[in-house]
C-alpha positions in Angstrom: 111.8 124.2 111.4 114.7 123.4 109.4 116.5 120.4 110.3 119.9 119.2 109.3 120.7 116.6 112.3 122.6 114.1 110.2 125.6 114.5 111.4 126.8 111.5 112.4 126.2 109.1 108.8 126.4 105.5 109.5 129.9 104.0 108.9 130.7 101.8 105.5 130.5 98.1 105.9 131.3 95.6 103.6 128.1 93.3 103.4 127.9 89.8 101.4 125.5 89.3 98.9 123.1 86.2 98.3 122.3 85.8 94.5 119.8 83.2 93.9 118.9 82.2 90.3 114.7 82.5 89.1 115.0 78.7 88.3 116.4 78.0 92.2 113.8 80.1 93.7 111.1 78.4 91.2 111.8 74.8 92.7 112.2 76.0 96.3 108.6 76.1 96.7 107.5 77.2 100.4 111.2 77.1 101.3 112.3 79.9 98.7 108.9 82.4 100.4 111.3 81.5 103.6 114.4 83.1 102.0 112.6 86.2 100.9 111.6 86.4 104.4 114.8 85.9 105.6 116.2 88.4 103.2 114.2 91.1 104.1 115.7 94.0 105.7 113.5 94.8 108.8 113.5 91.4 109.7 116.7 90.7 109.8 117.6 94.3 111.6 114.8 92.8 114.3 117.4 89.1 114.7 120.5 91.6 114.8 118.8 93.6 117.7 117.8 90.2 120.1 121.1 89.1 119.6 122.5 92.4 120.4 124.3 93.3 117.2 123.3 97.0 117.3 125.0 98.6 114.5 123.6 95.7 112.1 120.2 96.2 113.2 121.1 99.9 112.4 122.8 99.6 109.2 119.4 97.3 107.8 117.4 100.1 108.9 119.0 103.0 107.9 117.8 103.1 104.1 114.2 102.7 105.4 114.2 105.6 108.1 115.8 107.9 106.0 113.1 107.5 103.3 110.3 109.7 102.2 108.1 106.4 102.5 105.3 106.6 104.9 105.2 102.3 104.5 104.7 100.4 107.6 108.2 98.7 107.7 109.3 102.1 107.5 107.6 103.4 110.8 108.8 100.5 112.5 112.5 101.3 111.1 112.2 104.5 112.8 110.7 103.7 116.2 113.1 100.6 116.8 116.2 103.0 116.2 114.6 105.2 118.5 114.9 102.5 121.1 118.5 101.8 120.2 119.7 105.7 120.1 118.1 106.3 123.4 119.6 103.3 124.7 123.2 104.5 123.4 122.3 107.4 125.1 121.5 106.3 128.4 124.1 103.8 128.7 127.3 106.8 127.6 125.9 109.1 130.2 125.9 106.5 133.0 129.2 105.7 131.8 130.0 109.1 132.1 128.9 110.3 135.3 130.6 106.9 136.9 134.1 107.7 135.6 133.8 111.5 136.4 132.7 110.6 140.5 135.2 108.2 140.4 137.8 111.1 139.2 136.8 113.4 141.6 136.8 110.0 144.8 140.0 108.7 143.7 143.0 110.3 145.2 145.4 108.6 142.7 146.7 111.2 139.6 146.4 108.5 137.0 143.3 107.0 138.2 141.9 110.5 138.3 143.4 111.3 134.5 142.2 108.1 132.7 138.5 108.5 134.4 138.6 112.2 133.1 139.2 110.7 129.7 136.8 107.9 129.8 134.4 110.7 130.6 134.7 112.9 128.3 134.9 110.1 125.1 131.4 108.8 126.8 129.9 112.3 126.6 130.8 112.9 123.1 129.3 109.4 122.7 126.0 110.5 124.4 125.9 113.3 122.0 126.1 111.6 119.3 123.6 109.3 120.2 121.1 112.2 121.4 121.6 113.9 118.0 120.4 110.6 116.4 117.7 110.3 118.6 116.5 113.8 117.8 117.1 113.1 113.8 115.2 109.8 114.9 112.4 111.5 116.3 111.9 114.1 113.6 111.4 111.3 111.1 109.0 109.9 113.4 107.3 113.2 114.3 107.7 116.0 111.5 106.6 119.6 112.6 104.7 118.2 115.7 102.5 115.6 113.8 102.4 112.0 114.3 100.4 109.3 113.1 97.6 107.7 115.5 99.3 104.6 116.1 102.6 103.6 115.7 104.0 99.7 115.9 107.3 98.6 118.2 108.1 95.2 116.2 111.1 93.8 118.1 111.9 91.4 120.8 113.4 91.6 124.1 117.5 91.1 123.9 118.1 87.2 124.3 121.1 88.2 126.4 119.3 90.7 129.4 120.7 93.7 130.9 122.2 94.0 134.6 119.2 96.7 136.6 122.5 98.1 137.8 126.4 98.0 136.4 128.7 96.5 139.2 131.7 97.6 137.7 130.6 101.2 138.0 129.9 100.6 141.7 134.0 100.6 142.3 134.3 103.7 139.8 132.1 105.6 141.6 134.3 104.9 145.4 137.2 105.7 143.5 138.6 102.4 142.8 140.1 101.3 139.8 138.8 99.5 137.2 141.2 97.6 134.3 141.0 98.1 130.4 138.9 94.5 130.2 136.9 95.5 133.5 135.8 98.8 131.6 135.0 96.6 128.7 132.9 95.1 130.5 131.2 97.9 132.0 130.6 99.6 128.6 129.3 96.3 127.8 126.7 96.0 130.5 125.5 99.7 130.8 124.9 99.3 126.8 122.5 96.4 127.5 121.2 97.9 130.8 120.7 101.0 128.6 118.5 99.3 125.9 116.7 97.5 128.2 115.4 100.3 129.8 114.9 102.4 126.5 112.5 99.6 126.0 110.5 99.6 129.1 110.4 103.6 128.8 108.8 102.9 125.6 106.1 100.5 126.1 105.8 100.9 129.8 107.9 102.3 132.1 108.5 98.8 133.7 111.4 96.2 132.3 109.4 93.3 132.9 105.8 94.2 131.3 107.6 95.6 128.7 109.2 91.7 128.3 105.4 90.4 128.5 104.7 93.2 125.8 107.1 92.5 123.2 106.7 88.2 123.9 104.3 88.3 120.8 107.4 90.5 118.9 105.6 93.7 118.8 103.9 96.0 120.4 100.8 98.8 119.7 101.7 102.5 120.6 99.4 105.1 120.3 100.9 108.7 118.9 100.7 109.9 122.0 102.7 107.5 124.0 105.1 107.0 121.5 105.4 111.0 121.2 105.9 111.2 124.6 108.5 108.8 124.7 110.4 110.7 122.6 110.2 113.8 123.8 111.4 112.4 127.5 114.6 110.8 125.8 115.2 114.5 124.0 115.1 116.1 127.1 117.6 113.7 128.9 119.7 114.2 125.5 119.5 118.0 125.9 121.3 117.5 129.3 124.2 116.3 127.4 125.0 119.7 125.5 124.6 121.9 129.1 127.1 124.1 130.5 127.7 121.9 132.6 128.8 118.9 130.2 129.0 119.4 126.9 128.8 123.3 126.6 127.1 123.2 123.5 124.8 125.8 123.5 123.5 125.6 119.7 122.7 121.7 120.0 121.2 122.0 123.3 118.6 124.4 121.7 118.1 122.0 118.7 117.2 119.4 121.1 114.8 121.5 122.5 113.1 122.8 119.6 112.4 119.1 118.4 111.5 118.4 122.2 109.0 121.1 122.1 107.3 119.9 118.7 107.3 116.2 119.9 105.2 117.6 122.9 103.2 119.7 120.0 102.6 116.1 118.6 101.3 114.5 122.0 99.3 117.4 122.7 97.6 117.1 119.7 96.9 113.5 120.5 95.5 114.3 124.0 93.0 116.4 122.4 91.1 113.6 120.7 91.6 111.2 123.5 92.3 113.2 126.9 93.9 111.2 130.2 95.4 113.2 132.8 98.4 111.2 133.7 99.7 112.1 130.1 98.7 115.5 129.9 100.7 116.0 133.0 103.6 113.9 131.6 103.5 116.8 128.5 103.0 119.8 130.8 106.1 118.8 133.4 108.0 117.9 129.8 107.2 121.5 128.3 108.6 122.5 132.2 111.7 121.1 131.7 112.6 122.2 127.7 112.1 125.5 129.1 114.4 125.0 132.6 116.9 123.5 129.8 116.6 126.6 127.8 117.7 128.3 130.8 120.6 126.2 131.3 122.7 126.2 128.0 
């Protein structure tokens, strides 16, 4: 399948630049290994995503993903910006379904015109995150192959997401919330959302996905990780329905990627069968084809 999902190119940032000397680096000794450590790109896109900073821990990893290189910092490039688009994702569409019960509750016109707004910039937010996660997974995945084992080298955010978003609570009854209040919210349903793209991607569970990632990474076989990806396509396909974004073409691109990512588990299941995942691929080849229906 051809594949052109780059549509959304990482903005231009202005980044400094250390230059060290070869005598410096000669007399550092152990302390000059630490720099190089320090200056590579992975790990410092891993210290931008505990402390949150999102779009660094993009920016470091975008050279690497985007690369023919099959290297090992590469597939973890890949897989950790898989968490993060999916956790864009999951965090605009909450956002998005909040503001647009809240403009259907609220029986004040300008509540009910700013919370159309704020939905409609959330879903085009959610889009753009599900394209990247389906660019994401076609890196990761390439014409329904994947490797055998695939590494999650990150640790859980320092700062932890709510298990539910207050604010949205209020948005949902109708009531309003102010400019700083939906700040916040934005805020907290971004760290909700990546907190849960990581438990959806080692476990299914928040906290033995902490208990994974304590030792900063995790093992994932093809299969799970293939899996993983094909549930956070299908949520992404959602988006592009005729009942969001109306974007028939891009609902279907979704799904063709979907249905290779399954391809890719399937394959997996074949050399080592368990039943809870094959039905996890059947019920996600189900639903690319109720989605199908849908656009």
């Amino acid at each position: 399948m051809t594949m052109h999902l780059r549509l959304f190119p990482p903005s231009l940032r202005l980044s400094g630049v250390v230059v060290l000397c070869a005598l410096v680096l000669a007399s550092c000794g152990p302390a000059a290994n630490q720099t190089a450590t320090k200056a590579n790109p992975y790990d410092q896109a891993k210290d931008a995503f505990k402390s949150g900073d999102l779009d660094r821990a993009l920016d470091l990893t975008d050279d690497l993903a985007i690369s023919s290189s099959s290297s090992e910092y590469a597939g973890r490039a890949r897989m950790l910006r898989a968490v993060i688009y999916a956790g864009e994702m999951k965090s605009a569409k909450e956002l998005a379904e909040a503001y647009a019960k809240g403009a259907d509750k609220s029986k004040n016109p300008r509540f009910q015109t700013e919370y159309r707004r704020l939905r409609g910039d959330n879903l085009q937010a959610a889009a753009k995150a599900a394209l990247n996660v389906a660019e994401t997974a076609h890196q990761i995945a390439p014409n329904g192959k994947i490797p055998g084992e695939l590494t999650l080298e990150a640790s859980f955010p320092a700062t932890e997401g709510p298990t539910q978003v207050k604010e949205l609570a209020l948005v949902v009854e109708g009531g309003w919330l102010e400019p700083d209040q939906q700040q916040t919210a934005a805020a907290e349903a971004l760290r909700k959302g990546v907190d849960d793209a990581l438990a959806d991607a080692v476990s299914g569970d928040r906290a033995k996905a902490r208990d994974a990632l304590s030792g900063g990474s995790v093992k994932l076989t093809g299969t799970a990780a293939a899996l993983f990806l094909a549930h956070e396509l299908a949520a992404g396909a959602v988006v592009f329905d005729r009942h969001h974004g109306r974007d028939p073409q891009r609902l279907l691109t979704l799904c063709d990627e979907g249905d290779q990512t399954v391809e890719a588990a399937l394959a997996g299941l074949k050399q080592s069968p368990n039943k809870d995942q094959e039905k996890a691929a059947a019920k996600l080849q189900a639903k690319f084809i109720d989605l199908r229906k849908d656009k």
